[in-house]
C-alpha positions in Angstrom: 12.7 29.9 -21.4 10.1 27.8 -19.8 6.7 27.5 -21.3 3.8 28.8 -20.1 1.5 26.9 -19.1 -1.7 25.9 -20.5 -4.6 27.9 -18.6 -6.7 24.7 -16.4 -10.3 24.1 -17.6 -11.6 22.7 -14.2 -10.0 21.5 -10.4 -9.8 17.8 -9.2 -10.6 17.2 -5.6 -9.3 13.9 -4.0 -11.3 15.1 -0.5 -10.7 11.8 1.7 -11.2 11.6 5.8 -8.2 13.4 7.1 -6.8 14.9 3.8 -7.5 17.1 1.3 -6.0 17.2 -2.6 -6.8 19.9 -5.0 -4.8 20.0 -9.0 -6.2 22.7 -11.1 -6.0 20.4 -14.6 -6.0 21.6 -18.1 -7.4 20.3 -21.7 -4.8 17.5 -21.6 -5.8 16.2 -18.3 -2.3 17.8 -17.2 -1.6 19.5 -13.8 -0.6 22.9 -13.6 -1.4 23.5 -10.2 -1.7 21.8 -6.9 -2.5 22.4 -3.1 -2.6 20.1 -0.3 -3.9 20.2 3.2 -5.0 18.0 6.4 -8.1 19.3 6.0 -10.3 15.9 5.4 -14.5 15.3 6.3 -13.0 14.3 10.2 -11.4 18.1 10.8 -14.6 19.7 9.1 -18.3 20.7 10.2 -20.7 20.1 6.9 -21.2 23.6 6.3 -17.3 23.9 6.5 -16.5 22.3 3.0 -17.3 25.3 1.0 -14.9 27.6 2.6 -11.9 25.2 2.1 -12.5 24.4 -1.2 -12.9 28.4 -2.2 -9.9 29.5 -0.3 -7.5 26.9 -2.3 -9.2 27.8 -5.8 -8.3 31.5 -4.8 -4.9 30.6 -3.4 -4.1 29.2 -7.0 -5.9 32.2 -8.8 -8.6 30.3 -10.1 -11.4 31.0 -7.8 -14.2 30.2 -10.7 -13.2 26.9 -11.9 -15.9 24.4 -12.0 -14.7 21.5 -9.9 -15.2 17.5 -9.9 -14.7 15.9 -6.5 -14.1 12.0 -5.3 -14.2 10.7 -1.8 -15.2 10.8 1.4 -16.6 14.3 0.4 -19.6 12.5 -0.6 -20.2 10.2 1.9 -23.4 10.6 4.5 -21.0 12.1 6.8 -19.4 14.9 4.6 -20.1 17.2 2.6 -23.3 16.1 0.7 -24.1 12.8 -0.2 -23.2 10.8 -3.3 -25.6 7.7 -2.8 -23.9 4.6 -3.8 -24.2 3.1 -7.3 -24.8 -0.7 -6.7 -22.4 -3.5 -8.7 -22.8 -4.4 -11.6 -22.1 -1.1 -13.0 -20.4 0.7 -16.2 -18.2 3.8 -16.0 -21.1 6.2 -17.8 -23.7 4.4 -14.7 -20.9 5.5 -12.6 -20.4 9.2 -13.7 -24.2 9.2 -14.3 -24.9 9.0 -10.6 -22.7 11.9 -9.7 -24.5 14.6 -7.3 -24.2 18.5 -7.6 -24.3 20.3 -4.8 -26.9 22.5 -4.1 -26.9 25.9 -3.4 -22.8 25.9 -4.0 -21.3 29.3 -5.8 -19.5 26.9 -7.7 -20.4 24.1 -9.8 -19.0 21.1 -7.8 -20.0 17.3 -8.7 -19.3 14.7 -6.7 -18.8 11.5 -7.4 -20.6 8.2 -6.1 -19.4 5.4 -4.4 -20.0 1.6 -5.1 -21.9 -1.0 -3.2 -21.8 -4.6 -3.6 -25.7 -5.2 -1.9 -25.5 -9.1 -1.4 -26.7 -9.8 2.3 -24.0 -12.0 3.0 -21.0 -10.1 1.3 -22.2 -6.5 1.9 -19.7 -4.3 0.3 -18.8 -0.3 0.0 -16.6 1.7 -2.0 -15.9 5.5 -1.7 -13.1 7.0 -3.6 -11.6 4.1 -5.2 -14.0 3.7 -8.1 -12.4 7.0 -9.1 -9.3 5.0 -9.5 -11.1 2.5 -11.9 -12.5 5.4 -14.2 -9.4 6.4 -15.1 -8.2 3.0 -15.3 -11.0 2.0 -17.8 -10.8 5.0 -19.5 -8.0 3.5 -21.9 -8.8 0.2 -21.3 -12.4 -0.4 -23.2 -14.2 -3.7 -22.6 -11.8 -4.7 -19.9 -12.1 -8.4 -17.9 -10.1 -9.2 -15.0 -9.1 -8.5 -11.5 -8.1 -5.3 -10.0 -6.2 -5.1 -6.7 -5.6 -1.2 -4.8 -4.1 -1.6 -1.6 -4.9 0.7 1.5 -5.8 1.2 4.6 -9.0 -1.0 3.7 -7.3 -2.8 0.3 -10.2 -3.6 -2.7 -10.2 -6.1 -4.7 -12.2 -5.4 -7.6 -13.6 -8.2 -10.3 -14.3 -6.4 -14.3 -16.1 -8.3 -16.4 -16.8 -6.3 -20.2 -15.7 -2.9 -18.8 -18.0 -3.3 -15.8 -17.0 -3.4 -12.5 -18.9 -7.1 -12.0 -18.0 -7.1 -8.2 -15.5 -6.5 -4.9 -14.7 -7.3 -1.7 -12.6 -5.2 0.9 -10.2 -6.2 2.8 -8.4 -4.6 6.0 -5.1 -5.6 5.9 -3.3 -1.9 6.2 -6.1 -1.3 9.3 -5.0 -4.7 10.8 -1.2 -4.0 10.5 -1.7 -0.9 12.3 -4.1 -2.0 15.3 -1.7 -5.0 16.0 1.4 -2.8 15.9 -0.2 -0.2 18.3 -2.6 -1.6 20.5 -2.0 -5.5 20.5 0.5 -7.3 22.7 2.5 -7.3 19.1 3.5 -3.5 20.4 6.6 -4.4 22.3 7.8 -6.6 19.8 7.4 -4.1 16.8 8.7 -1.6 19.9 7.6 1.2 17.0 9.3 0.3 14.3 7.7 0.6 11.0 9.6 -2.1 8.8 11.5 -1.6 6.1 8.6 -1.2 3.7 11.0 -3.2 1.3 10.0 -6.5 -1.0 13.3 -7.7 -0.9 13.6 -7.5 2.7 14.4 -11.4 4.6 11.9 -11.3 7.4 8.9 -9.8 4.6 9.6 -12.7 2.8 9.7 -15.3 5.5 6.0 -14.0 6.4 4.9 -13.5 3.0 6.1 -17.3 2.4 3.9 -18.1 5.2 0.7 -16.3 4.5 0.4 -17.8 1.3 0.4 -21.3 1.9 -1.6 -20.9 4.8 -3.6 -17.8 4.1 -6.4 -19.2 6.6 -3.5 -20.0 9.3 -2.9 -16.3 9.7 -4.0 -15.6 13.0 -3.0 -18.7 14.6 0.7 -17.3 13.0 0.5 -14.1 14.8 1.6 -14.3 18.6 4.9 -16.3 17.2 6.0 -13.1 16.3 6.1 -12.1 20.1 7.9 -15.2 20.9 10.3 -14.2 18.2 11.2 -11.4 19.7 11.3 -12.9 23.6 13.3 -16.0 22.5 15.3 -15.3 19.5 15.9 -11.7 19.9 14.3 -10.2 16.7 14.3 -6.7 16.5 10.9 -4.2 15.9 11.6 -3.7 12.5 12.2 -7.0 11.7 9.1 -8.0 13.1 7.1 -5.3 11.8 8.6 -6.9 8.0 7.4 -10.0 8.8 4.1 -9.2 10.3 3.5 -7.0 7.1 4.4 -9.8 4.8 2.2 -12.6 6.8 -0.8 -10.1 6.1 -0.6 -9.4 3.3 0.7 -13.2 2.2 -2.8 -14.4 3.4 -4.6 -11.8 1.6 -3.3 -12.3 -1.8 -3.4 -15.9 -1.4 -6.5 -15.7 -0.1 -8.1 -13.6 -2.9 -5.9 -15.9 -5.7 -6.9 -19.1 -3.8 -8.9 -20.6 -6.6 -5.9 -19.9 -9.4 -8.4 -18.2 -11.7 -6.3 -14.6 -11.8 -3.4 -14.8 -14.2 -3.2 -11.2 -13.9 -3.5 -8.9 -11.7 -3.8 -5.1 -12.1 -2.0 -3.4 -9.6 -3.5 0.3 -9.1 -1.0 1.6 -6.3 1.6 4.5 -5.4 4.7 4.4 -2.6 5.8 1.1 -0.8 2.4 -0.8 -1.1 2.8 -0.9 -4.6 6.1 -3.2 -4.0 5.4 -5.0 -1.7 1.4 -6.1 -3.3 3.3 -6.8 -6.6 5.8 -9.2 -4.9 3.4 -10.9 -3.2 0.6 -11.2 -6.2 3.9 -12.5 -8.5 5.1 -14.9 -5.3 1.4 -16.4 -5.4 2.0 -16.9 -9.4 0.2 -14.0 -11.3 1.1 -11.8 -13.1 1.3 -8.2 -12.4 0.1 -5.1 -14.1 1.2 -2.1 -12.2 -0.8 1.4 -12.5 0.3 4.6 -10.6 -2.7 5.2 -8.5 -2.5 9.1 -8.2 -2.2 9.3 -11.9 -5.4 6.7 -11.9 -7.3 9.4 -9.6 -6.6 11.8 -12.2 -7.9 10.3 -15.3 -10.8 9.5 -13.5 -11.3 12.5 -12.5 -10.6 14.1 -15.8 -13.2 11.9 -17.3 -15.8 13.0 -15.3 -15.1 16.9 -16.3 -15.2 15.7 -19.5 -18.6 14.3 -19.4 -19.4 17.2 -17.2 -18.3 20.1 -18.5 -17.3 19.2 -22.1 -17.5 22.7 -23.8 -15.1 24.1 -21.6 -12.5 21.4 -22.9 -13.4 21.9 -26.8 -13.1 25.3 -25.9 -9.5 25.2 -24.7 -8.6 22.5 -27.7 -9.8 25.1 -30.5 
């Protein structure tokens, strides 16, 4: 007989720009209940937000749950704003920041982004410092660097627990604007790569980026002649365009040999191929599931929130 699970004391909301994560969680910060959607801040009017969320709470029978949201939810352009906290900042300035929303049925906090306010190294973070929460909830007075890849990939500096600093960079944005609208198109010919760290041509380009990670773009139209002259196929191309990026990122952001470490807060083939490159550039690599990273940070935040209702569940 299976056991019955525990009843969940609040819902997580991972409420990015085109999709849309719900887990009902209980006292132990486990799930025991999920529902996904496309329904992101781009497919959604402002006053649309509330409807989603309280049709999934119903849909898992737990239409009352107080709820703690992260992303793009927040943002000027969603649902209601979480101003950003500015860097230095601890995880309680973090979590102290977080915005209710007004007027909800529900009590729904959402949490703040992170800006780096230097007028020549501007810097914003929405959703990711959700991932460092939960990261530095086990970690105490951590120091080091933090690397989670995406779309727009942050590198993130801790100093005493603190998030001391980051910078962002748009290596996943890059990858996909030269495969789909450069002249790079009809070499990749819509191929996505083998997404592996192992793979010949990742290598080759990852070898590249890194000891040049400033020769980059000179680097790039090669891979057309590659194709025209030495018959390399689109997925071939796409590995090594994927490996030159992200070669010239990490070596770029390990350039001054500081890092021995790197903590590697990442989920599906990005995690691979990041932790290849940071160990090919000569750090090591500390490797954190990102969605379970999400969660604990998330978790955290009810707990600060909402604590009663998990001593309530733990009596």
């Amino acid at each position: 007989m299976q056991p019955h699970p525990a009843p969940p004391v609040f819902a997580a909301v991972d409420w990015g720009t085109t999709s849309f994560r719900l887990r009902l969680v209980d006292a132990r910060g486990e799930v025991v209940g999920e529902r996904r959607s496309e329904q992101g801040m781009r497919a959604l009017a402002r006053d649309g937000y509330a409807d989603v969320l309280a049709a999934h709470l119903a849909a898992l029978g737990a239409p009352a749950l107080p709820v703690a949201v992260c992303g793009m939810a927040g943002s000027r352009e969603g649902w209601h704003e979480a101003p950003y906290v500015d860097v230095p900042a601890s995880p309680g300035e973090i979590l102290d920041h977080a915005v209710r929303v007004p007027a909800a049925a529900l009590d729904v906090r959402i949490l703040p982004g992170l800006a780096v306010r230097d007028p020549d190294r501007p810097d914003v973070m929405r959703g990711e410092e959700t991932k460092l929460l939960g990261f530095l909830a086990g970690e105490g007075e951590a120091d080091g660097l933090v690397c989670m890849p995406g779309t727009h990939t942050k590198w993130v500096r801790l100093a005493g627990g603190r998030v001391a600093g980051f910078a962002t960079v748009m290596t996943g944005e890059l990858f996909a604007l030269l495969c789909e609208q450069s002249i790079l198109r009809h070499a990749v010919a819509g191929q996505e790569g083998t997404g592996r760290p192992d793979a010949p041509d990742f290598l080759a380009g990852l070898a590249r980026g890194l000891a040049d990670p400033g020769g980059a773009v000179a680097a790039l139209f090669a891979l057309r002649a590659r194709g025209l002259l030495l018959g390399a196929g689109g997925g071939e191309t796409a590995d090594r365009l994927s490996g030159l990026l992200i070669g010239a990122e990490v070596g770029g952001q390990l350039a001054d040999g500081a890092a021995r470490r790197v903590t590697l807060v990442a989920s599906g083939r990005l995690a691979g191929l990041y932790a290849r490159a940071i160990e090919a550039a000569g750090a090591e690599v500390r490797a954190i599931e990102a969605d379970r990273a999400v969660l604990d940070g998330l978790t955290l935040a009810a707990r600060r929130f909402w604590p009663e209702a998990f001593e309530r569940r733990s009596a």
